[in-house]
C-alpha positions in Angstrom: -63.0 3.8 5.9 -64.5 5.4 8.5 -68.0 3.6 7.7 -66.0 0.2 8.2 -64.1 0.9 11.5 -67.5 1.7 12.9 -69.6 -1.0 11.3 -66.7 -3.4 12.9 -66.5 -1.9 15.9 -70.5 -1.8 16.7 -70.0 -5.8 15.6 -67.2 -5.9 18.1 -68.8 -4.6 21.2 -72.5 -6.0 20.5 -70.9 -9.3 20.6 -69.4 -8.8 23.2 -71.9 -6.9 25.3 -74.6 -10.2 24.1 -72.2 -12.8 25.5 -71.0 -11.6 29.0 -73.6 -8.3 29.5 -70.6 -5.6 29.1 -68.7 -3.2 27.0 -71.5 -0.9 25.6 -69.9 1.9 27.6 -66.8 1.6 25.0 -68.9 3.2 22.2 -68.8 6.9 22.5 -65.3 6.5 23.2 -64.4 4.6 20.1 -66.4 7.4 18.3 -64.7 10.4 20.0 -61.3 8.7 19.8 -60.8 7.0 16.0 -63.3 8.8 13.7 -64.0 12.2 12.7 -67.8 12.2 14.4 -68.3 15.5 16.7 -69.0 15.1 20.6 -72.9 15.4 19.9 -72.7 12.8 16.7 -70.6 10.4 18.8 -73.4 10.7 21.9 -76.1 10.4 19.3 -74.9 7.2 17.7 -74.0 5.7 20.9 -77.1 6.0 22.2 -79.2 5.2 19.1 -77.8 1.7 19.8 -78.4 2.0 23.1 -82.3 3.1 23.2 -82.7 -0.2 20.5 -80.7 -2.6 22.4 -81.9 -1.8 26.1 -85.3 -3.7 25.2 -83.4 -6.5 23.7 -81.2 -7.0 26.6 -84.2 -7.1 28.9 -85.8 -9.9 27.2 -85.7 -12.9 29.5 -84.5 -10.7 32.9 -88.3 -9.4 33.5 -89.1 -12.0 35.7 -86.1 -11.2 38.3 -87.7 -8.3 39.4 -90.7 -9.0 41.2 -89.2 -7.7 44.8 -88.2 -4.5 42.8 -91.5 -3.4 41.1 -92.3 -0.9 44.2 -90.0 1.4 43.7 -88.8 0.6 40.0 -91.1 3.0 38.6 -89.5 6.0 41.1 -86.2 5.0 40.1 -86.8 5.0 36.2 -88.7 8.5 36.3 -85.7 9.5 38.2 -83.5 8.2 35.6 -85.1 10.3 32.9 -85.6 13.4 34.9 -81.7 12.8 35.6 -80.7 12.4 31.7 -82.0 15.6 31.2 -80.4 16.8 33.3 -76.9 15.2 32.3 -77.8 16.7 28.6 -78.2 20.4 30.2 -74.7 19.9 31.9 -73.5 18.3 28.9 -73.2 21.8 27.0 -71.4 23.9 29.5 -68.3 21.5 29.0 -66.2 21.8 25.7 -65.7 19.6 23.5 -62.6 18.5 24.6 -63.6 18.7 28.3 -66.6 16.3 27.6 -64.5 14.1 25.9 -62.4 14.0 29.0 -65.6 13.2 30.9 -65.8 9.8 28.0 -62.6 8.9 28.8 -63.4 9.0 32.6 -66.4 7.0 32.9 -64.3 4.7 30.5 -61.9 4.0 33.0 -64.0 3.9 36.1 -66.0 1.2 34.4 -62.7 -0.6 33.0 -61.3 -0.5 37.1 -64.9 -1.8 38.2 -65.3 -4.8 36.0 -61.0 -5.7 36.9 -61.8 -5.6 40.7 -65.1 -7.6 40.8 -63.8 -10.6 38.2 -60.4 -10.6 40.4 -61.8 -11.1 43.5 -63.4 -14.0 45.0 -67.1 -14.5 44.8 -68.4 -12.8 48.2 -71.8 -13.7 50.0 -74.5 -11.4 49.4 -74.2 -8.0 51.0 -77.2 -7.4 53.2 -80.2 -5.5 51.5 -80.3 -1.9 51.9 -83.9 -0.5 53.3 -82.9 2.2 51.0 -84.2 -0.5 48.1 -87.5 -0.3 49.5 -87.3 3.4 49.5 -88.8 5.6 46.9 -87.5 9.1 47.9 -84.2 7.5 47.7 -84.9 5.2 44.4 -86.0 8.6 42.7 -82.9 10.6 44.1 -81.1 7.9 42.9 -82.0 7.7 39.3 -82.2 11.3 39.2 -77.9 11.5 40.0 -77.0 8.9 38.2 -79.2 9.4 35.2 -77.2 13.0 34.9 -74.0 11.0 35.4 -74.6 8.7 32.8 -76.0 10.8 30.1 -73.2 13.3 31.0 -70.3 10.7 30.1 -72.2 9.1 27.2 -72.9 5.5 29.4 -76.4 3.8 29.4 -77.4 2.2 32.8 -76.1 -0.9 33.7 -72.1 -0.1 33.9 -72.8 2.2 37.1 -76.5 1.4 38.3 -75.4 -2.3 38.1 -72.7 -1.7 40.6 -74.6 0.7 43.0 -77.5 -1.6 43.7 -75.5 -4.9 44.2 -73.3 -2.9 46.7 -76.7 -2.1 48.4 -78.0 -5.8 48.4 -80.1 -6.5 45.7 -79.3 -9.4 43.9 -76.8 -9.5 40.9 -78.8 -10.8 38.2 -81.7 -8.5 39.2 -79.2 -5.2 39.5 -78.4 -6.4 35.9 -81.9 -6.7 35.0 -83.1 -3.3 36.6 -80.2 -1.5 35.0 -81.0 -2.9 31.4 -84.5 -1.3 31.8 -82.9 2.0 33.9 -80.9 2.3 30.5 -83.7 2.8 28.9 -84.9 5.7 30.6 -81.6 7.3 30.4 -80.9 6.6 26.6 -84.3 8.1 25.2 -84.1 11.4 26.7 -80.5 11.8 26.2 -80.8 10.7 22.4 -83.8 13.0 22.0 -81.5 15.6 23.5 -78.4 15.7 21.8 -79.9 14.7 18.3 -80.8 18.7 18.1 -77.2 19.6 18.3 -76.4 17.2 14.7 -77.7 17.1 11.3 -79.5 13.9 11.4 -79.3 13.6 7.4 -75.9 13.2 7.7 -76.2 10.1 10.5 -78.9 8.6 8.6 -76.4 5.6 6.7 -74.5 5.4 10.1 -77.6 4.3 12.2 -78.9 2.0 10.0 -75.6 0.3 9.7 -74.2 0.7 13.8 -77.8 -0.8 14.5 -77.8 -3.5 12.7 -74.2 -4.3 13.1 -74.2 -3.9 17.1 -78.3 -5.8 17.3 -76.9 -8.3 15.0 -73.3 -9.3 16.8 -75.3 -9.1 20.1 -78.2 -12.1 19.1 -75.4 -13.7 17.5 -73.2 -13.2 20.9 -76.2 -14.2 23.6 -76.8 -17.4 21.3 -73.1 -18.5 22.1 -72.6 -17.1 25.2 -73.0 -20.4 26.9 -70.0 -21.1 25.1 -68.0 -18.4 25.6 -65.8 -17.5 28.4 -67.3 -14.9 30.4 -64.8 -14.3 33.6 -61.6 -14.0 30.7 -63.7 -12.1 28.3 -65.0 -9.5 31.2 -61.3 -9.4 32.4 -59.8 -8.8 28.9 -62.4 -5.9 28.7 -61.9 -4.2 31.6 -57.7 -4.1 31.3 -58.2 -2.7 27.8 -60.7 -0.4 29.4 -58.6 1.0 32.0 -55.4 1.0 29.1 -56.7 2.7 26.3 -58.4 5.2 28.5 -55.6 5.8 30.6 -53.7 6.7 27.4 -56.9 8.9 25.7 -56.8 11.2 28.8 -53.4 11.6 28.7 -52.9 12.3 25.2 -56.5 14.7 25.3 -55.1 16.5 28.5 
């Protein structure tokens, strides 16, 4: 059973995530939540998926990031250094403290993705020199590379976000954070994989990865006819429920 709900659930959310670009940040919670995986196996099978299907993502969004290839480097290094980090932190929570942390990020991201599909479409903020910047780009990737890999996210969900506030362009935010997710995924994988017994995982990555890689072609081929704005919406009010519910019922 157990085998089934996540097989259906990786189909679920790579579907999802391949025709409007979110929902990958639901994983560890569905994991922590509904099945009898530890903390560290939730965190490694989420981001199993999510070191496979960063590359895939980026496919056709390379060429948006021209303006950014200065200081992309900076912030990616930063972004690794950062998921180390977020793995070190990781182990002076408990389980059920971390788990807290899931639900969190869960519901941040679930009240993000409400308020920017509610509201009208604004003009583009003004670019941030900070952008150009690659102290700042570095410092950056280094806080929320810890973030992320301490609540079990990838990139996109909160480095998305962060650089649109500060100007850069949406599709190219969404382009730098697919290949920032990369950078946060691989360390973070390679770091909590020494806390499981891997022979154990072994059926469950072959099956979440090809169920998630799978419903996520199969999702970016139709998402020209799928409704984005509703399905983002529906997302993020689910989001915001079920993880309003999971910290109270953890708590």
């Amino acid at each position: 059973m157990q085998l089934l709900l996540t097989t259906l659930a990786n189909a679920i959310i790579g579907f999802i995530v391949g025709a409007c670009g979110v929902s990958g940040f639901l994983l560890p919670m569905f994991y922590t939540a509904l099945t009898d995986f530890s903390v560290p196996e939730a965190l490694v099978l989420s981001y199993w998926v999510f070191v496979i299907s960063s590359p895939l993502g980026f496919v056709g969004c390379k060429d948006k990031m021209a303006r950014e290839k200065k200081t992309l480097g900076w912030l990616c290094v930063g972004s690794a250094i950062g998921a180390v980090l977020g793995v070190k932190l990781n182990s002076f929570f408990s389980p059920k403290g971390v788990k807290i942390i899931l639900y969190i990020v869960v519901l941040l991201a679930g009240i993000y993705i409400v308020i920017n599909e509610s509201r009208k479409k604004a003009s583009d903020e003004k670019r941030s020199p900070k952008l150009d910047s690659k102290p700042f780009m570095l410092a950056f990737g280094i806080i929320t590379g810890a973030v992320c890999a301490l609540g079990g996210s990838g990139g996109p969900i909160l480095v998305m976000p962060l650089l649109a506030t500060m100007g850069m362009e949406v599709h190219t935010a969404m382009a730098v954070g697919l290949l920032d997710s990369l950078f946060v995924s691989v360390p973070a994988f390679v770091g909590y994989v020494r806390n499981v017994n891997l022979s154990d995982l072994t059926l469950y990555m072959v099956v979440v990865l090809l169920a998630y890689c799978i419903s996520m072609f199969i999702g970016r081929k139709l998402s020209s006819k799928v409704p984005s704005k509703p399905l983002k919406m529906v997302v993020g009010v689910f989001s915001v429920i079920i993880a309003v519910y999971m910290i109270i019922t953890t708590i």
